[in-house]
N, C-alpha and C positions, 0 to 999 in steps of 0.2 A: 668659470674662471679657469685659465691655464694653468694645469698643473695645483691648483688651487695654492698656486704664488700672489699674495699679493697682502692685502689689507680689508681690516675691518675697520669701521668709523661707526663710531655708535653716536647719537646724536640725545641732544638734550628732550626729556619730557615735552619741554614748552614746544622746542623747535619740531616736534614731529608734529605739534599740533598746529602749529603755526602753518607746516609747509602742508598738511591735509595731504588731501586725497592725490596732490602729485608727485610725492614722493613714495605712498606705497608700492608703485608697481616694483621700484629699486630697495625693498627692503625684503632683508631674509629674519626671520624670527626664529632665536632660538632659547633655550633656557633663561639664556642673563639679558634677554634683552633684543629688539630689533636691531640691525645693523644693515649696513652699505655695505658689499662685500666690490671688492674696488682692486684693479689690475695694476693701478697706480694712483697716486695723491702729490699734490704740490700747493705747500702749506703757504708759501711765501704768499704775503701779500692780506690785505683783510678777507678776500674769500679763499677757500679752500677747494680746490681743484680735484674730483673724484674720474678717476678712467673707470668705468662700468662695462662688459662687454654682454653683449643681451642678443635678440635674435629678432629678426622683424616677420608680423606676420605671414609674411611670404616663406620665412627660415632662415634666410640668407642672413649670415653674420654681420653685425652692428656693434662698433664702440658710440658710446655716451658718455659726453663730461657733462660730468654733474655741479654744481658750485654754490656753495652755499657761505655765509657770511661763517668766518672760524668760529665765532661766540658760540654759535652753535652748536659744537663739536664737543662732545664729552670727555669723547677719548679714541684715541687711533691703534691699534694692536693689530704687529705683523703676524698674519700667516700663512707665513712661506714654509714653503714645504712640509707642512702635515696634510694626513687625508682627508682629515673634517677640522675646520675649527669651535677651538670650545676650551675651555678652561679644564684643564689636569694639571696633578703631580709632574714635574719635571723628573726624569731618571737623573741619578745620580753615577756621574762619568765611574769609571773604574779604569784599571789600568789596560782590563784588555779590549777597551776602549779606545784608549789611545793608541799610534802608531809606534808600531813596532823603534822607526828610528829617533824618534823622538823617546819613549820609556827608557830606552837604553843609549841615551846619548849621555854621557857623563860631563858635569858642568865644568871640567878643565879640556876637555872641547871646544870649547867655546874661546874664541881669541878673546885677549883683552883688550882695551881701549886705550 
């Protein structure tokens, strides 16, 4: 996955069994579970639309959409922009976190309405 931007789809118990042996090749296993790690998704509609990007035996780059009925679908969790995904503590912002113009912008800066 790029940048590893994108999403996890975790899929229900029944539905991995239902979908068998053709859905494993598109599954990554980790701690809480198998999931779809997916470069895009598009929920609209009764199936759900998975961008997969994978590599064909020869090596050459491959997108696969995947689609699967929504019922399916557990649960969806972005993860953009971390190194790996996986479930941690979130850090807790601090000020010198924040941008310098923003911590030291005083709220009568601000026009009024």
């Amino acid at each position: 996955m790029k940048d590893t931007d994108g999403y996890a789809v975790f899929l229900f118990p029944q539905a991995l069994e239902a979908l068998g042996e053709a859905v494993k090749p598109y599954l990554t296993e980790s701690a809480h579970g198998a999931h779809v790690l997916c470069t895009g998704i598009d929920t609209a509609g009764p199936l759900i639309q998975m961008s997969v990007d994978g590599i064909t035996a020869e090596g050459q780059a491959l997108q696969v959409q995947l689609m699967v009925p929504s019922s399916m679908v557990r649960m969806v969790v972005s993860a953009r922009g971390e190194q790996a995904f996986g479930f941690r503590p979130r850090a807790v912002a601090t000020a010198a976190a924040v941008p310098a113009n923003v911590a030291a912008s005083p709220a009568s800066d601000v026009p009024a309405k």
